[in-house]
C-alpha positions as CSV (number, residue, x, y, z in Angstrom):
1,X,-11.3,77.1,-88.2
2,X,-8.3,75.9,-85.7
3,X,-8.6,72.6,-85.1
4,X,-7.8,71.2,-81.3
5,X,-4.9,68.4,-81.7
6,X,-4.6,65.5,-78.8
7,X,-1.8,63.4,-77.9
8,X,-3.8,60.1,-78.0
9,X,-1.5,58.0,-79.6
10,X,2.0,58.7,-78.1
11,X,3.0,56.9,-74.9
12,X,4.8,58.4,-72.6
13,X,8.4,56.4,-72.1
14,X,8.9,57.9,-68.2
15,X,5.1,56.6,-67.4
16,X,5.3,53.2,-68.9
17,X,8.7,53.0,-66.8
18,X,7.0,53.5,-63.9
19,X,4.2,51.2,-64.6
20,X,7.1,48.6,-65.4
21,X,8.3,49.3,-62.0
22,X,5.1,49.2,-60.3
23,X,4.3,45.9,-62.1
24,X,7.8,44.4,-60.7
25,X,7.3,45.7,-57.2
26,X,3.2,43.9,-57.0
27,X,5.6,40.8,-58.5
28,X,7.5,40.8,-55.4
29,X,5.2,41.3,-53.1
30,X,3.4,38.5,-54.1
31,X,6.4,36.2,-54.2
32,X,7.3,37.5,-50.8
33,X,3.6,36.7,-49.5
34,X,4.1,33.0,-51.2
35,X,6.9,32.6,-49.5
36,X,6.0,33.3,-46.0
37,X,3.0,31.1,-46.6
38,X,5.4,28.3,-47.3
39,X,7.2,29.0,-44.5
40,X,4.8,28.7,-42.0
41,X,4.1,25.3,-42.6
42,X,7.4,23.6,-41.1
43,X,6.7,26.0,-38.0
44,X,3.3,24.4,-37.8
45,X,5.0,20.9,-38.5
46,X,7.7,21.9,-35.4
47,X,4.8,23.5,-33.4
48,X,3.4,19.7,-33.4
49,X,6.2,17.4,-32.7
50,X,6.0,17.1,-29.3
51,X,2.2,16.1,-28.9
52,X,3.7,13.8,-31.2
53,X,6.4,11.8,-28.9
54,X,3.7,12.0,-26.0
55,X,2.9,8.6,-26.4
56,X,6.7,7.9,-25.6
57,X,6.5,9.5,-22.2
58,X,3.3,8.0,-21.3
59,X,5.2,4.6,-22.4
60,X,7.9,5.4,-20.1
61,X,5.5,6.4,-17.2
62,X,3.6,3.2,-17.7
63,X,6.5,1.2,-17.1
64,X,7.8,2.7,-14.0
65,X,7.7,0.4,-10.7
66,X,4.0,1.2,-9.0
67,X,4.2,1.6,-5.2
68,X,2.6,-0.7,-3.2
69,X,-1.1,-0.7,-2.7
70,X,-0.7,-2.4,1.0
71,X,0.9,-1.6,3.5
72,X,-0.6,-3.3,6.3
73,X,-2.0,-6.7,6.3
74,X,-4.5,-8.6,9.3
75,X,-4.2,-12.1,8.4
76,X,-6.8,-14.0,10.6
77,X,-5.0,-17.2,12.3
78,X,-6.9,-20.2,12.7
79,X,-6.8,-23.9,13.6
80,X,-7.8,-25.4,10.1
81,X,-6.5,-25.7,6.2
82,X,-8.7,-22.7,5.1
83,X,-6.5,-20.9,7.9
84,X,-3.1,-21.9,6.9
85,X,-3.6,-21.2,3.2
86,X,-5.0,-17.8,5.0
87,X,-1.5,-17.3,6.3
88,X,0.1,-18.5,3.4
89,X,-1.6,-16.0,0.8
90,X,-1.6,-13.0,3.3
91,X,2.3,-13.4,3.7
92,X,2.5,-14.0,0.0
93,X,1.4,-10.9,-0.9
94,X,2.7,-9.0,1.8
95,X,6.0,-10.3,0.1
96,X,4.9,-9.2,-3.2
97,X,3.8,-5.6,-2.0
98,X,6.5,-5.0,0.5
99,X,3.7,-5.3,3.1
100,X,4.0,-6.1,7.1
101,X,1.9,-8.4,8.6
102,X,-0.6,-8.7,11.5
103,X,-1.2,-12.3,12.3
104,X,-3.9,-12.6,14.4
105,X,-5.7,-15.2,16.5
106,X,-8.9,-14.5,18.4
107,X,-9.6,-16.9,21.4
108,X,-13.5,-17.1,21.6
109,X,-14.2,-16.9,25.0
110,X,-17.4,-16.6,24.9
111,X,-18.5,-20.3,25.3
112,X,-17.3,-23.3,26.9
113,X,-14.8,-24.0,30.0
114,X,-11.8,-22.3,31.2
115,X,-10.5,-25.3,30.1
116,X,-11.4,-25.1,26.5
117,X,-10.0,-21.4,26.5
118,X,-7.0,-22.7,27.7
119,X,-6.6,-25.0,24.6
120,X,-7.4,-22.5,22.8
121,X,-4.7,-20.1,23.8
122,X,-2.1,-22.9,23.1
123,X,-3.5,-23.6,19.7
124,X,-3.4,-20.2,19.1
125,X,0.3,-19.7,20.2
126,X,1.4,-21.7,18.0
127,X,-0.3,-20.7,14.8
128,X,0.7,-17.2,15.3
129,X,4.6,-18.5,16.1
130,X,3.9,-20.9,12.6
131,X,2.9,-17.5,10.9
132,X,5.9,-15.5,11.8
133,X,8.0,-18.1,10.7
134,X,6.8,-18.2,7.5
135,X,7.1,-14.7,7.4
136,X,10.8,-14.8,8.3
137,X,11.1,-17.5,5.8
138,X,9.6,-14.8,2.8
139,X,11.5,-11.6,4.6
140,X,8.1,-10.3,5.6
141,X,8.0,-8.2,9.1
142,X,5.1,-10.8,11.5
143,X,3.4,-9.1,14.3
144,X,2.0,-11.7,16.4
145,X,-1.4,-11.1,17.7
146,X,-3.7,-12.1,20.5
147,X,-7.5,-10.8,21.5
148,X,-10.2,-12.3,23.6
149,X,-13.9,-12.4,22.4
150,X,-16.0,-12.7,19.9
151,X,-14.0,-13.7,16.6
152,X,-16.0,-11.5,14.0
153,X,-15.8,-8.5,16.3
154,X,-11.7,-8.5,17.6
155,X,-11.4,-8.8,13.9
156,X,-13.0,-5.9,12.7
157,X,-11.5,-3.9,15.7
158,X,-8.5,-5.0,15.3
159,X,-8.5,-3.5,11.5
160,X,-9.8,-0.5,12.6
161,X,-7.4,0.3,15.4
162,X,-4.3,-0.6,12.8
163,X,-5.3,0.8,9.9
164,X,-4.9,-2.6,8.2
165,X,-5.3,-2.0,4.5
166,X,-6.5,-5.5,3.5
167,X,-7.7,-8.3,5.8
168,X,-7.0,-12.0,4.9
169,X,-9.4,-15.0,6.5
170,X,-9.9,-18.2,5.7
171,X,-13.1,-20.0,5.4
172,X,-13.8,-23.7,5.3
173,X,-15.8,-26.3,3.7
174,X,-19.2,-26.6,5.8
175,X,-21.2,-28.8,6.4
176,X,-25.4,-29.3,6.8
177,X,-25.4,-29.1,10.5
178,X,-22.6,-26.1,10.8
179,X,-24.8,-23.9,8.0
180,X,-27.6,-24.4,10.4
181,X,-26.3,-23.8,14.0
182,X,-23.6,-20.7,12.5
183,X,-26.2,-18.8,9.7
184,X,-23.3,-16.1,9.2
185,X,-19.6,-17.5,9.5
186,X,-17.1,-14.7,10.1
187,X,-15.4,-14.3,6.7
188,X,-19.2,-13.2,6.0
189,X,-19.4,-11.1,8.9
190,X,-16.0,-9.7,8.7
191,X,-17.0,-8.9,4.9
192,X,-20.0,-6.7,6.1
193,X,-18.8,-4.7,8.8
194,X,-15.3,-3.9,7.3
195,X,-13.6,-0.8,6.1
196,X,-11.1,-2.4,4.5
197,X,-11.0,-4.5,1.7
198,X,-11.3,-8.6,2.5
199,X,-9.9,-11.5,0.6
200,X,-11.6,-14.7,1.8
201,X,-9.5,-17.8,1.6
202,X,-10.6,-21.4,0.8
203,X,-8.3,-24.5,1.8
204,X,-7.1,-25.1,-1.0
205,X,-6.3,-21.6,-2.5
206,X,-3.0,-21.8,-0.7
């Protein structure tokens, strides 16, 4: 009986070369792999630097000189301390802003003698001529202003017609009798009807 003989035991030396190989090559490939993995970290680290100095340019940005927030400013003139120290802080920061000035005075015509209104006028003359004085004094540019009316009312068309972009009145001490017979002063009134923003002056804020 002829008996079938197998090969089982014998290895073949050309196909355990090329598993060799083929081991070597899957080697490679995974070192390769490893080493673009590694090397996409510092691209990710690059790929993140400059959120990193944003803080720096916001630093810088915060630093730089604003621009002026006024441009205009309607100081209200007026016979009394709560009006100079009006004048005073309305020039002051005009100064500070790079600002111009309005300094107006309202002669309220609307009660008493033609002689009154002519005091008035000259009062108001001459706090108008005070105010660009101290303007010129500060190197602030003083328009000096005259209306005829009703205080509250020239004021508030005044700042309309200019564009003022802040309006500076004064407001005094009052007393039992002047609450009763003048409810609503005109800082208050100005404050109410106003488009632009008000600063309201006491006489000794200057």
């Amino acid at each position: 009986m002829q008996r079938e003989t197998k090969n089982v035991g014998v290895p073949d030396p050309g196909r355990r070369e090329h598993e060799l190989m083929s081991a070597d090559r899957d080697t490679a490939d995974t070192t390769h792999e490893s080493s673009a993995a590694d090397s996409s970290v510092p691209e990710s680290t690059v790929a993140e630097s400059p959120a990193a100095e944003s803080p720096v340019l916001e630093s810088a940005a915060a630093e730089s000189p604003a621009a002026g927030r006024f441009e205009r400013v309607l100081v209200v003139t007026r016979d009394d301390d709560a009006g100079r120290a009006a004048v005073e802080t309305g020039i002051d920061l005009a100064a500070a802003q790079g600002a111009a000035v309005d300094a107006l005075y309202v002669v309220d015509d609307t009660e008493g003698w033609d002689v009154v209104v002519e005091r008035r006028e000259r009062t108001g003359e001459r706090l108008v001529e005070d105010a660009a004085e101290r303007g010129a004094d500060a190197g602030v540019d003083v328009e000096k202003r005259f209306r005829y009316g009703t205080p509250y009312e020239q004021v508030l068309d005044f700042a309309d017609a200019h564009d003022a972009d802040l309006i500076v009145v004064g407001s005094a001490r009052r007393t039992g009798l002047d609450r009763l017979v003048h409810p609503e002063p005109v800082p208050v009134r100005v404050q109410r009807g106003a488009s632009a923003p008000v600063m309201v002056v006491g006489p000794d804020d200057a």
